[in-house]
DRENSE-923244 format. One record per residue (C-alpha): residue in one letter; x negated, y, z negated. Coordinates in nm, 2 decimals. Layout:
BEGIN
  code      xx      yy      zz
     A       X       Y       Z
...
This chain:
BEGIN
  code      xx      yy      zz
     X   -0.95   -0.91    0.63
     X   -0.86   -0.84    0.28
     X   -1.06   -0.90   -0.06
     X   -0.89   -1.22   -0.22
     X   -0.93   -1.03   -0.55
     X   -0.78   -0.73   -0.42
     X   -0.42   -0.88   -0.42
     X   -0.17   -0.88   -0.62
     X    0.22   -0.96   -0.63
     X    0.42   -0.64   -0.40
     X    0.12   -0.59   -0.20
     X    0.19   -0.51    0.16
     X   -0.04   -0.65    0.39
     X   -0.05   -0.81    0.80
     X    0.02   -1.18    0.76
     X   -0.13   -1.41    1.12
     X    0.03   -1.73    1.22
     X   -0.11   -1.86    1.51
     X   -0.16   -1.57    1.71
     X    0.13   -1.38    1.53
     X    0.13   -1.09    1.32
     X    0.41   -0.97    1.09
     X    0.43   -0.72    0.81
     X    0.49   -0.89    0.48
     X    0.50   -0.89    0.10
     X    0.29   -1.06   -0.12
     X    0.52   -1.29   -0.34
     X    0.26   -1.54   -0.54
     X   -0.12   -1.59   -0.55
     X   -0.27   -1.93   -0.61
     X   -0.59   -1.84   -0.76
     X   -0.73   -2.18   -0.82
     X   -0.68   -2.27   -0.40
     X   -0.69   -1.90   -0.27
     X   -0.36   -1.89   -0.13
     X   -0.10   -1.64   -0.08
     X    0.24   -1.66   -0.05
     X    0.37   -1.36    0.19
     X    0.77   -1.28    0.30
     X    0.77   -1.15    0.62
     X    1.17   -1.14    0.57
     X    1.18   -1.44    0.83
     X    1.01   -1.63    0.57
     X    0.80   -1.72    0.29
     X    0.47   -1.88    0.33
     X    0.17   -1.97    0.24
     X   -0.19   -1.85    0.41
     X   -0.58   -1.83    0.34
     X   -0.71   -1.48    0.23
     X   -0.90   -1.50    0.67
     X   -0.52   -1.48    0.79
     X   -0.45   -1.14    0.58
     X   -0.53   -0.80    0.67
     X   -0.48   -0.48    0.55
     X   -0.26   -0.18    0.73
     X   -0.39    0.17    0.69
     X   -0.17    0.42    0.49
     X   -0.01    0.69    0.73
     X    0.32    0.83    0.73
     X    0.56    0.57    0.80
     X    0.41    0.38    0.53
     X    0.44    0.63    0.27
     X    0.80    0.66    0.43
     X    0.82    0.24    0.36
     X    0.69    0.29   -0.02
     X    0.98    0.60   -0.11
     X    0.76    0.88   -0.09
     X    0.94    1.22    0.08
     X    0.71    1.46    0.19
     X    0.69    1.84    0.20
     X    0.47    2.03    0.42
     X    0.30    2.30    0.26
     X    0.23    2.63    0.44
     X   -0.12    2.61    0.43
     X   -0.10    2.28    0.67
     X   -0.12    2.05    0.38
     X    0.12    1.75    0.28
     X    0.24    1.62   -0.03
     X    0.39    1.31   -0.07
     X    0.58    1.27   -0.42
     X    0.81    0.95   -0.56
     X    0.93    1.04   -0.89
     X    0.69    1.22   -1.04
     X    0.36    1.08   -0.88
     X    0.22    1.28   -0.57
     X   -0.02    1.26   -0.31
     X   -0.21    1.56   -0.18
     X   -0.35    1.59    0.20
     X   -0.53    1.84    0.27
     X   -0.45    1.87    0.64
     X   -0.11    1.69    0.81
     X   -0.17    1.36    0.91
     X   -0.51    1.32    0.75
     X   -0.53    0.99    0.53
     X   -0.93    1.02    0.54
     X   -0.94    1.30    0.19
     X   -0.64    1.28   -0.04
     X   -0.54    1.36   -0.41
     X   -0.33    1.13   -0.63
     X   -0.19    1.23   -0.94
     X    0.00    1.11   -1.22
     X    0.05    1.34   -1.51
     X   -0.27    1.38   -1.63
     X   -0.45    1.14   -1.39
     X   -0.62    1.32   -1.11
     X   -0.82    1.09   -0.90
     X   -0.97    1.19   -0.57
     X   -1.01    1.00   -0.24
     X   -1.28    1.05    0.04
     X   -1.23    0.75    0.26
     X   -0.92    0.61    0.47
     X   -0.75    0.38    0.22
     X   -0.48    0.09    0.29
     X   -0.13    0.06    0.20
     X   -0.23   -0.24   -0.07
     X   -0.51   -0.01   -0.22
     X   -0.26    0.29   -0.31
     X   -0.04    0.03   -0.47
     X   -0.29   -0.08   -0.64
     X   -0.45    0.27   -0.78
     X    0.03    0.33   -0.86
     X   -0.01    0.05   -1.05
     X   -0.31    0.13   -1.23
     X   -0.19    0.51   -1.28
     X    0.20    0.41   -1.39
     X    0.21    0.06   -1.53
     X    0.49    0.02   -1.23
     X    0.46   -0.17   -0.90
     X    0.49    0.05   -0.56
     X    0.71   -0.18   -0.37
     X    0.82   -0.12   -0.01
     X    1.17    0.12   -0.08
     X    1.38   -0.13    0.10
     X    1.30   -0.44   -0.18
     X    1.47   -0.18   -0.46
């Protein structure tokens, strides 16, 4: 489950409808009843903060967000959009990372989701990391 005050609007999260689960964006937040409105691209609508869950950043999400990536010969990765860049240290490993935006360096030692690196974008570029195919 995600933290209700974690969200905001272009955050990618899991979305459950009876049973259901479908990859979605979040499109409006109703503070005042804790609701949030999700497109799964089937549909817009509405559920509690207990029917949301994160999904773990990995390749194919980076891929999602825009990011390109270039391995390095040492086995590390970066990931860059524009001029923002993610450092792995090792291939495939989401658990230690490095984020930077010109002179913002901050560094991550836990597995983060796709929502959370949106957020710390946002934070870091006063821009919103949407999924590549909403551009």
């Amino acid at each position: 489950m995600i933290k209700f005050s974690e969200l905001k609007f272009g955050d990618v999260v899991i979305a459950e409808y009876e049973g259901q689960r479908m990859e979605g964006m979040v499109k409006e937040i109703n503070r005042e009843d804790k609701e949030v409105c999700v497109d799964t691209g089937v549909q817009e609508f509405w559920y509690s903060p207990e029917q949301l869950y994160p999904i773990p950043l990995n390749d194919e999400q980076m891929r999602k967000l825009g990011f390109t990536m270039t391995e390095n010969g040492n086995g590390s990765v970066k990931y860059m959009k524009d001029s923002f860049r993610v450092l792995l240290p090792k291939k495939d490993d989401f658990s230690v990372m490095e984020i930077w935006w010109r002179e913002d360096h901050r560094y991550l030692n836990q597995p983060i989701n796709v929502h959370e690196l949106q957020n710390h974008y946002y934070q870091m570029t006063k821009v919103e990391l949407l999924p590549a195919r909403v551009h």
